[in-house]
N, C-alpha and C positions, 0 to 999 in steps of 0.2 A: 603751839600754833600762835600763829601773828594778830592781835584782836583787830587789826587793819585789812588783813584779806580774808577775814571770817566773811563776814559782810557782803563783801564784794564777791566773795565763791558764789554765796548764797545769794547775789543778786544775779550772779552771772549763772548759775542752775535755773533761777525764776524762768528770765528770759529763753533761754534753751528749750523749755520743758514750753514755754507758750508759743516759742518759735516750729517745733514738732507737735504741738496740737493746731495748729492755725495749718500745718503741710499736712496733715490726716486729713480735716474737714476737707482741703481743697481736693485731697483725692475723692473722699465721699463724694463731692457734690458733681463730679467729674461723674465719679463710677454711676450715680443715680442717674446724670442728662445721657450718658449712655446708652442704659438698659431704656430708660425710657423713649429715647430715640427709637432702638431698636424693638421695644413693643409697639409704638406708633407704627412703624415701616409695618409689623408682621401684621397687624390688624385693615393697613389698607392694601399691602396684597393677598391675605386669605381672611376676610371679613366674615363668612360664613365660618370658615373653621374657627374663627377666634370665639364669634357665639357659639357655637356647641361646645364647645373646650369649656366656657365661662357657665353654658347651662348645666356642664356634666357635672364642672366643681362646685356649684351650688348645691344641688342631689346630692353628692357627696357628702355637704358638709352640713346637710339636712338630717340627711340618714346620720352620721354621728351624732349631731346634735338633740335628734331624738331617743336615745339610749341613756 
């Protein structure tokens, strides 16, 4: 191995590896404005159903949590 392109693989893996985690977050933060988009819309056309939905999983996690 070359002691001249050790280095430079290995800066040029750094980069790669921060260049593929900087394109993950931006899908994350894509995929969260999404769903969150899309829980906004469901809550302002079935607002009623969204409370029951939200009181049931409460009870739910009531009733677990008291066992």
């Amino acid at each position: 191995m070359n002691e001249t392109t050790g280095p430079e693989e290995f800066q040029d893996k750094i980069k790669e590896a921060k260049e593929a985690a900087g394109s993950a977050a931006d899908q994350a933060r894509q995929a969260q404005e999404s769903a969150r988009k899309s829980f906004e819309r469901y809550v302002q056309e079935q607002p009623v159903r969204a409370i029951l939905t939200a009181f049931g999983a409460g009870v739910i996690l009531a009733l677990l949590m008291r066992k």
